[in-house]
C-alpha positions in Angstrom: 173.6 -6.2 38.8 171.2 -9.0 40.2 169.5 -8.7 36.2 173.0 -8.7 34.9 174.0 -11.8 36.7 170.6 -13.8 35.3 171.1 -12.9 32.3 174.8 -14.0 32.4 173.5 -17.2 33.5 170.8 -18.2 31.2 173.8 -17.4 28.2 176.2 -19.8 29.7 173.3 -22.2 30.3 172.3 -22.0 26.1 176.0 -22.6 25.6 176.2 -25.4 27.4 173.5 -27.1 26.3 175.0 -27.0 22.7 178.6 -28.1 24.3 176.7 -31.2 25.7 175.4 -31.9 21.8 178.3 -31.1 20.7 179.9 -33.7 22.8 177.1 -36.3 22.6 177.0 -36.3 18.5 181.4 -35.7 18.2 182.0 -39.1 20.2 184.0 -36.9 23.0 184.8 -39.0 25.5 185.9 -38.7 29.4 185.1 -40.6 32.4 185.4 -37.7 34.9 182.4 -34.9 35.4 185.1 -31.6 34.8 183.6 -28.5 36.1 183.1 -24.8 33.7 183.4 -22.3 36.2 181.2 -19.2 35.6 181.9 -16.0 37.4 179.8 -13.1 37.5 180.2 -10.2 39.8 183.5 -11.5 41.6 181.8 -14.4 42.5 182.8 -18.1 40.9 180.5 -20.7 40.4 181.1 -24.1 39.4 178.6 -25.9 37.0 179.4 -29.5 36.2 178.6 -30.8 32.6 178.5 -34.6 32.5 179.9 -37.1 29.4 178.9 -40.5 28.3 181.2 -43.2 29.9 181.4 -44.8 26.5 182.6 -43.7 23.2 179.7 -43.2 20.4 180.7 -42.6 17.2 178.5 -39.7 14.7 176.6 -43.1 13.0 175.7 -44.7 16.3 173.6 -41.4 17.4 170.1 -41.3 16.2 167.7 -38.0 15.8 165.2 -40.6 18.7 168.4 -40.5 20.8 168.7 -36.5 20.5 165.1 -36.3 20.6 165.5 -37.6 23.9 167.7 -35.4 25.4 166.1 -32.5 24.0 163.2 -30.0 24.2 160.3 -29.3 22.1 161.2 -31.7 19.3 158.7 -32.1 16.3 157.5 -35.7 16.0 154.5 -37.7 14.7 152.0 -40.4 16.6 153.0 -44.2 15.5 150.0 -45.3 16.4 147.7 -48.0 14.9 144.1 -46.6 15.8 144.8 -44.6 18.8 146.5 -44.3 22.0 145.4 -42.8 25.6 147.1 -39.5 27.0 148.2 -39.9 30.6 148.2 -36.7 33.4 151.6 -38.5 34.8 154.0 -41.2 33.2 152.2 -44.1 34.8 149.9 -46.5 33.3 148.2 -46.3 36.7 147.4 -42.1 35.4 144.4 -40.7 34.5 143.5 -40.1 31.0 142.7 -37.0 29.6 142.8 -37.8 26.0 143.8 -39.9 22.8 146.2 -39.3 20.4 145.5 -40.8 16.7 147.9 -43.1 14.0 150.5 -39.8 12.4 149.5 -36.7 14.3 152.0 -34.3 14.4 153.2 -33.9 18.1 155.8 -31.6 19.6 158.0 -33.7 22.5 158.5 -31.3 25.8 160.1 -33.6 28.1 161.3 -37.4 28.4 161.6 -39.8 31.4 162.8 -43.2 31.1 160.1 -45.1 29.0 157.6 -41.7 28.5 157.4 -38.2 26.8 155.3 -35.7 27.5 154.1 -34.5 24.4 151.6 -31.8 22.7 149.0 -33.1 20.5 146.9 -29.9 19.4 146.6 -27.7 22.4 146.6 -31.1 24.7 149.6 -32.1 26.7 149.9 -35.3 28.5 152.6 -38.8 28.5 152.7 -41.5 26.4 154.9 -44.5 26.0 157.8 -43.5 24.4 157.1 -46.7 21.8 154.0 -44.6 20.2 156.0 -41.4 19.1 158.4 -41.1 15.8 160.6 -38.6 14.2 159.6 -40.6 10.9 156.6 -39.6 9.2 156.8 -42.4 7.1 157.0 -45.0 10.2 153.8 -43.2 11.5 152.1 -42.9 8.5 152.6 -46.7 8.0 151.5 -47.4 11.2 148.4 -45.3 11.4 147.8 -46.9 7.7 147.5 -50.4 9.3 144.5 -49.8 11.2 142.1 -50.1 8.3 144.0 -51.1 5.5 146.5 -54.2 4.9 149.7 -54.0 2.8 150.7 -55.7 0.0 153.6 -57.9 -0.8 155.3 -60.0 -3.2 156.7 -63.8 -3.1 160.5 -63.6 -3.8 161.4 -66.8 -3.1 162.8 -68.8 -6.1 160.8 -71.8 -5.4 158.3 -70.1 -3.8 156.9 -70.7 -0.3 154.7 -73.2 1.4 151.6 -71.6 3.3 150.9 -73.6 6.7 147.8 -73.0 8.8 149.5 -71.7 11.4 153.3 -69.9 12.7 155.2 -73.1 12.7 157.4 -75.3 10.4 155.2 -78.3 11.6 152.0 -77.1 10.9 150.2 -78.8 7.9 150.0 -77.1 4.6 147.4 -75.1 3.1 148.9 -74.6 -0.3 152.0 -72.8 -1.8 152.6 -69.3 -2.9 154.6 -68.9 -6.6 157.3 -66.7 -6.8 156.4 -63.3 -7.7 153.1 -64.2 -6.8 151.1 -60.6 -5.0 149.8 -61.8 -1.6 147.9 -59.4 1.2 149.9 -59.3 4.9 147.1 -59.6 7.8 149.6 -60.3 10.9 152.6 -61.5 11.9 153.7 -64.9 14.5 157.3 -65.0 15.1 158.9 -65.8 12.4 155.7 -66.2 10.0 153.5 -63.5 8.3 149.7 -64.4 8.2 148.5 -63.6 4.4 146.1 -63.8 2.0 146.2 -65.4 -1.3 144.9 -67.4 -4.6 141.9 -66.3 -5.9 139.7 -67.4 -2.8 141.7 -65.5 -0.5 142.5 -68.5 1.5 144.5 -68.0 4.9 147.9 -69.3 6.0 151.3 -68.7 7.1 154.5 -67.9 5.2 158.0 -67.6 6.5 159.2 -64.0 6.7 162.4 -64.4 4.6 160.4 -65.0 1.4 158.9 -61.8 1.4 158.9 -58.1 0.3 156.6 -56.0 0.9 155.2 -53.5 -1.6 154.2 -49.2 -1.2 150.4 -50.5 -2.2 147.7 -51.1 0.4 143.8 -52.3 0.3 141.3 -51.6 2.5 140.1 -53.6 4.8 136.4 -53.6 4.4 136.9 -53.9 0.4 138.8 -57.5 1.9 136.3 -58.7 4.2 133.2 -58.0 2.1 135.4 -59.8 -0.5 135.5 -63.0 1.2 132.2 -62.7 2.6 131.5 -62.9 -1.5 133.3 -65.8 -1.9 132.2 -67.7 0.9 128.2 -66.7 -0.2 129.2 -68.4 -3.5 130.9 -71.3 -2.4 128.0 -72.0 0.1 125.3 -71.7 -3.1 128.3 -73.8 -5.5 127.9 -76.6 -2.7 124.3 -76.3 -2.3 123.7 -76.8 -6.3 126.3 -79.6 -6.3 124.4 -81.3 -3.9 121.4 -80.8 -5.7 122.9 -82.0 -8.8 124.1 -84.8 -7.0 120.5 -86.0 -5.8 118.6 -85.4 -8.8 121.0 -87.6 -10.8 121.0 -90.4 -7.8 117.0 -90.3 -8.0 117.2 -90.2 -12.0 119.8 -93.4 -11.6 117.0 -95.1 -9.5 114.0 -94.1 -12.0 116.2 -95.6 -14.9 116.4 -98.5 -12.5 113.1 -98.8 -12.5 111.8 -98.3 -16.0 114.5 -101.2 -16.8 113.1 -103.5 -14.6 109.4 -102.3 -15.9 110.5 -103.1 -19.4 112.1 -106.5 -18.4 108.6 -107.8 -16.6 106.6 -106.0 -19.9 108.8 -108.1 -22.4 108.1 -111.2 -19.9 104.4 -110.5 -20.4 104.6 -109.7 -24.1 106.2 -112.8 -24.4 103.4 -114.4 -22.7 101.0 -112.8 -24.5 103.2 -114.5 -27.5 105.2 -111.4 -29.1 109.0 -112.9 -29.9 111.5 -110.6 -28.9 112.1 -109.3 -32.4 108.5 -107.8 -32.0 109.0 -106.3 -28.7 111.8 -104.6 -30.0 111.0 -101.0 -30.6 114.4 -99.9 -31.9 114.5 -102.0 -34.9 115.8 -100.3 -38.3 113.0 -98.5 -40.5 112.6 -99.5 -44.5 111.3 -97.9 -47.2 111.0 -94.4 -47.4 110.3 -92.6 -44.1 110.5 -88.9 -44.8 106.6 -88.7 -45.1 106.2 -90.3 -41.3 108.9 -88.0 -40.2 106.9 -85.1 -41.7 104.3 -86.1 -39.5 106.5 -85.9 -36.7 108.2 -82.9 -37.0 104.4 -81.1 -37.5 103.5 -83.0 -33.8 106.8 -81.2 -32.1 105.5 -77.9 -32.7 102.5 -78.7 -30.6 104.1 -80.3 -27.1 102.9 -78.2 -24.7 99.2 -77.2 -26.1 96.9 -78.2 -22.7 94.9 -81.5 -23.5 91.0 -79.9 -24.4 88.1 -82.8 -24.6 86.8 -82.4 -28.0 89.8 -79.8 -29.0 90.6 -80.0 -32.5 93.1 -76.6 -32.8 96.0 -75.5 -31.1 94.0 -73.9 -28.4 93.8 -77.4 -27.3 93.5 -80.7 -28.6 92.2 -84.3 -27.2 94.2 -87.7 -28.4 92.6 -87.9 -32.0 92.1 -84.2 -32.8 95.6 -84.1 -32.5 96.1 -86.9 -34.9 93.7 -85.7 -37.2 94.8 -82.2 -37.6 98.6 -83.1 -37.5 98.0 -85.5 -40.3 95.8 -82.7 -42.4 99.0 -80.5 -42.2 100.8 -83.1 -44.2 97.9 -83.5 -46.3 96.6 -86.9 -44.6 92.8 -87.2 -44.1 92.0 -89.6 -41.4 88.8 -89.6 -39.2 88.0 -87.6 -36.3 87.3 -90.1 -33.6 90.3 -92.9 -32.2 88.6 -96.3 -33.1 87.6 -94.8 -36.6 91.5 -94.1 -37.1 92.2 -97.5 -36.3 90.9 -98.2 -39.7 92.1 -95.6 -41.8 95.8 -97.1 -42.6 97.5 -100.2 -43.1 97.9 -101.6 -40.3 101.5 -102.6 -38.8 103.2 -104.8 -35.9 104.8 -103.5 -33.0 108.2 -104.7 -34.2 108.0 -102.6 -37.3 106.8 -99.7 -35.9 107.9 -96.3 -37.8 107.7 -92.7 -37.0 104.7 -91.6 -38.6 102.9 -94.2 -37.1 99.5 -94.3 -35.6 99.6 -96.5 -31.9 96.3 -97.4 -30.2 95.1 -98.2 -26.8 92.4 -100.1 -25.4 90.8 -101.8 -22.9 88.5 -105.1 -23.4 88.8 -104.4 -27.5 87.9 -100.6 -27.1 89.9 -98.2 -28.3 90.3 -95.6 -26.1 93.5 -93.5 -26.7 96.0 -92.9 -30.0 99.2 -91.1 -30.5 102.1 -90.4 -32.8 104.9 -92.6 -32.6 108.1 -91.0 -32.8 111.0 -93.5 -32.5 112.7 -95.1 -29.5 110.1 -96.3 -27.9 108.2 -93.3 -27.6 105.3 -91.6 -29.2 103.6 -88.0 -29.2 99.9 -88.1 -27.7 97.7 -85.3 -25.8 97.2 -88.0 -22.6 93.9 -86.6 -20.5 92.5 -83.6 -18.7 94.9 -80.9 -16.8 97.8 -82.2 -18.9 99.7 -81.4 -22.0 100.4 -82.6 -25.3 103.7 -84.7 -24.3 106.3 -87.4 -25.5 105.6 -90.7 -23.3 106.8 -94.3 -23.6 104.7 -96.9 -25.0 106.6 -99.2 -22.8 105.2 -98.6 -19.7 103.4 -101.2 -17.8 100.0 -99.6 -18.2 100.9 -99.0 -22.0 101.6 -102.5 -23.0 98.8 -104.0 -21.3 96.1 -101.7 -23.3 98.3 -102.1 -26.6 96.0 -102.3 -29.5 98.1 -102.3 -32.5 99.2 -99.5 -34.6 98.0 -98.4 -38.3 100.5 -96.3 -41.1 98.7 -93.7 -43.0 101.2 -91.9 -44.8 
C-alpha cells in the first residue's frame, strides 16, 4: 500500500507540473493559492499550486522564461572566449571549470541570477547571462572572440566618423552610404569601426547601421594594418628623403649660379663680352657631322678613365677624342696639345657640339673633351673616374680654358 501511495504521488506530482505550464503559458490568472487535494488510502492531502499575480498573455512568455522554471532544458554557452564554472551560485565559489563560446549545455536547476548547468559530463553555476536557448545568439557570441562582423552604411547621407563615443568629438572622416565597414566595439550609443582603405578608426552612431551575416578574422585585420602602417612609415621615410635631396639639389643649383655669375665677372675681366660667354647661343651651318661625333661619345660614358687607354677597356682625355672621331671617320692626333692643332679653331661663344675644348695651365695644354651643348662637354677627367658629362663652366674650368678647335 505504502508503494501504491508513492506511486500515486509522483503521478499527481507530473500532472501538476504540466497544470502549472499550462497555467503559466494560457495567461490563467488568480490571486489566491487554491489547494488540489490528493487522497490515497482514505487519507486527504492538500498540495497548493501557486499562480502568477499578474496576467501574461501566450506572446509575453519566452522559451528563457520556461527554461527557467523547468528541468533539464537543452541550451548553448553565449560566451565570448570562455566563462568559469562555479561549485555554488556565488562569484565568491570555487571553480571547477570553463565553459566555451556555443557549447551545448543541458540547464538542471535555476536560482535567481544562476543555472546549474551540464557542459560534457561537468556540472557546475554560471550567471544566467552566459546561457541561451538560441544557437544563433551563441554562435554569434562565441564568433566574436576572434573574428569581427561586418556591416553596411545605410544612412542616406552617410555618417560622420568621430574619434571617439560622442557627438562632440572631432571628426575623423565620413563613411558613404552603402559603404562595407568592420564593427570592433560598441560605446553607448556609437559603434567603433573600421574603414577606407587604411582601415582608419572611429566612431559611428548606431542608427546608421546594419550589420551583415559575413565576418573576418581578427588576425587577417591586425596583420592588415600592421601592413599598412609598415608602408606608411617607409612612404614617409622616402618623402622625407625626397624632400632633402631636392632642398640640397636647390642649394647646389644655388651655388653653381652664383659660380657662373663670379666666372662671367672674371671672363669679363679677362675681356670675353657676354655674347662670348654665352654657351647657349644658336649653332649655323650644318651640325649633323658634330652631332655624329656626339652621339659616338654617349656610348662610352661610363668606360673607367685608363692613362694611355686608347679602346673601350679604357680611355685617357685624348684617346677618347681620337678614337671617337675615327668612328666618324675623323683623323686627329693622339696626344691633347697635338689636337689643338688639328681643326679650325673656334670661340667660346660659337661653340658647337662636335667641338674639341682644351685646358691648360700657363699655355699647356693639359686636358680636352667633346663638347656637347649647354654648357657641357664629354671628357674621360683623371684616374679612378669615368668617362662623364661635366660643365665647362665651372670655376676651375674657366680659369684653364684654352680655346676650342672644330674638326669635322
Amino acid at each position: 500500500m505504502r508503494n501504491l501511495k508513492h506511486t500515486i504521488l509522483a503521478i499527481a506530482s507530473i500532472a501538476m507540473v504540466g497544470t502549472l505550464s499550462f497555467f503559466q503559458v494560457s495567461g490563467v490568472s488568480d490571486n489566491t493559492n487554491k489547494g488540489t487535494q490528493l487522497t490515497t488510502g482514505g487519507k486527504t492531502e492538500s498540495i497548493k499550486i501557486e499562480h502568477t499575480s499578474e496576467t501574461e498573455s501566450e506572446d509575453d512568455v519566452s522559451e528563457q522564461a520556461i527554461a527557467e522554471k523547468s528541468c533539464l532544458t537543452s541550451g548553448y554557452a553565449k560566451v565570448t572566449g570562455s566563462t568559469e564554472l562555479k561549485t555554488s551560485p556565488s562569484d565568491d565559489a570555487q571553480t571547477i571549470g570553463t565553459m566555451t563560446g556555443a557549447e551545448d549545455l543541458e540547464v538542471l536547476e535555476s536560482t535567481e541570477d544562476w543555472y546549474k548547468v551540464t557542459v560534457g559530463d561537468q556540472a557546475g553555476y554560471v550567471k544566467k547571462d552566459f546561457v541561451t536557448l538560441d544557437k544563433k545568439e551563441a554562435e554569434t557570441a562565441a564568433k566574436q572572440y576572434d573574428h569581427y562582423k561586418k556591416a553596411t552604411v545605410t544612412s542616406e547621407n552617410g555618417l560622420i566618423v568621430r574619434s571617439s563615443g560622442s557627438k562632440d568629438a572631432p571628426s575623423v572622416g565620413t563613411v558613404a552610404n552603402g559603404e562595407d565597414v568592420i564593427i570592433v566595439d560598441s560605446q553607448n550609443d556609437y559603434i567603433k569601426i573600421l574603414f577606407g582603405d587604411e582601415l582608419t578608426e572611429g566612431y559611428v552612431i548606431n542608427s546608421g547601421i546594419e550589420f551583415e551575416d559575413e565576418w573576418v578574422e581578427k588576425n587577417e585585420i591586425h596583420t592588415e594594418i600592421k601592413e599598412i602602417a609598415y608602408e606608411k612609415a617607409v612612404a614617409a621615410q622616402k618623402a622625407a628623403e625626397a624632400a632633402r635631396k631636392a632642398e640640397a639639389e636647390k642649394a647646389a643649383a644655388a651655388a653653381r649660379q652664383s659660380a657662373q655669375t663670379n666666372n662671367s665677372s672674371k671672363l669679363a675681366a679677362m675681356g670675353y663680352s657676354n655674347k662670348e660667354t654665352s654657351t647657349s647661343s644658336a649653332p649655323s651651318g650644318n651640325t649633323s657631322k658634330g652631332q655624329a661625333i656626339v652621339n659616338t661619345a654617349k656610348k662610352y660614358l661610363g668606360v673607367p678613365y685608363v692613362w694611355g687607354g686608347t679602346s673601350p677597356k679604357g680611355f685617357d682625355c685624348s684617346g677618347l677624342v681620337q678614337y671617337v672621331c675615327r668612328q666618324n671617320g675623323i683623323s686627329v692626333p693622339r696626344v691633347a696639345a697635338s689636337q689643338k692643332g688639328a681643326g679650325k679653331s673656334v670661340s667660346r661663344a660659337n661653340l658647337q657640339p662636335g667641338d674639341l675644348v682644351f685646358f691648360g695651365n700657363g699655355g699647356k695644354i693639359s686636358h680636352v673633351g667633346i663638347y656637347v651643348g649647354n654648357g657641357n662637354m664629354i671628357h674621360a677627367p683623371q684616374t679612378g673616374d669615368v668617362v662623364k658629362i661635366s660643365s665647362i663652366n665651372s670655376s676651375y674650368r674657366v680659369a684653364r680654358y684654352a680655346g676650342a678647335v672644330r674638326v669635322w
